[in-house]
N, C-alpha and C positions, 0 to 999 in steps of 0.2 A: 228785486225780482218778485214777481206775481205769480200763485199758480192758481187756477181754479181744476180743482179733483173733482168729475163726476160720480157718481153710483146708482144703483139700484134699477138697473134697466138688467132686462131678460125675455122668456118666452113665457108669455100666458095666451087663455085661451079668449076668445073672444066675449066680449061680457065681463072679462074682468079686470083689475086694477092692479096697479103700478103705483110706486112712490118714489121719485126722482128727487136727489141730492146734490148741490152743487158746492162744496166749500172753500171759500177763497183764503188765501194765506199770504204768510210775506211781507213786503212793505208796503201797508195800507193804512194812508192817511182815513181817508175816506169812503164812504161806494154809495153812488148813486142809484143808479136805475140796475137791477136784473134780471134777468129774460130768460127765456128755453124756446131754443130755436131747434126746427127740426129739418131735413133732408133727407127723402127715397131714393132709391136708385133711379138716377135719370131724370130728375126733377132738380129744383134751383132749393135753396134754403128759403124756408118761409118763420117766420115768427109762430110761436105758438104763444106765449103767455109772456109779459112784462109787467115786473112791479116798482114804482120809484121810491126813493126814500121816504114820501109822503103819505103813500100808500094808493096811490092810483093805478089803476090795472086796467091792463088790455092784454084782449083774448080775440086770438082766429074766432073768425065764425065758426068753423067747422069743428072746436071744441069747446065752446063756452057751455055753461053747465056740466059738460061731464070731468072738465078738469078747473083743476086751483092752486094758484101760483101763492105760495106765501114765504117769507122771508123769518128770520132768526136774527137780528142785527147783531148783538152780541158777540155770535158765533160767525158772522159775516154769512150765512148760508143761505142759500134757497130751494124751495122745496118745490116741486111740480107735482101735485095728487092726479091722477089717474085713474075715472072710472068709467063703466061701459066702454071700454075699449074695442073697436074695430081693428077690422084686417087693412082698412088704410090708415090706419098710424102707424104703422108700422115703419119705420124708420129709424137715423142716428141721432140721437136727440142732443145740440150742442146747449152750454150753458155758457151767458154772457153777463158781462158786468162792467161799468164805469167805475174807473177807479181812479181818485186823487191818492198819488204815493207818496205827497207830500203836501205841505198844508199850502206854499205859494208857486203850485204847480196846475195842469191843467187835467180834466177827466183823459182818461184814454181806455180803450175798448179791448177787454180782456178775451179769450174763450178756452173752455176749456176742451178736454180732447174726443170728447163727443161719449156716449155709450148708446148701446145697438137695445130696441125695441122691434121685438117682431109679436104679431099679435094673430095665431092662427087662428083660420075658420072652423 
């Protein structure tokens, strides 16, 4: 069994900053690639930030610079920093991750249970 536990989502004001936490647990061979994917009401899930085990990242346009995706290997964790935050990011920010749970088994795609961003104007 896999779990990945969100945190650190809530209500700030516009202009400011957030620290999002994503920590995997369980039976984990391995973990490749983790990501923070986000979804508005009424909109499709879009990717916000992915980081691979190698350290390659990709960032939405519509957040690069203000935010940064970094990982804790160790601690299996990922962290998504948050600054100048707008009233459209405001959304459930899910946390994702590839995980071998076994060392001659295949990646498979985790998520966790999302935590809620809302960013007033």
């Amino acid at each position: 069994q896999v779990q990945l536990v969100e945190s650190g989502g809530g209500v700030v004001q516009a202009g400011g900053s957030l620290r999002l936490s994503c920590a995997a647990s369980g039976s984990i061979f391995s973990i490749s690639a983790m990501g923070w994917f986000r979804q508005a009401p009424g909109k499709q899930r879009e990717l916000v930030a992915s980081l691979t085990s190698g350290g390659s990242t990709k960032y939405a346009d519509s957040v690069k610079v203000r935010f940064t995706i970094s990982r804790d290997n160790a601690k299996n964790t990922v962290y998504l920093q948050m600054n100048s935050l707008k009233p459209e990011d405001t959304a459930v920010y899910y946390c994702n991750a590839d995980i071998k749970r076994v060392a001659w088994s295949w990646n498979e795609g985790y998520w966790g249970q999302g935590t809620q961003v809302t960013v007033s104007s």
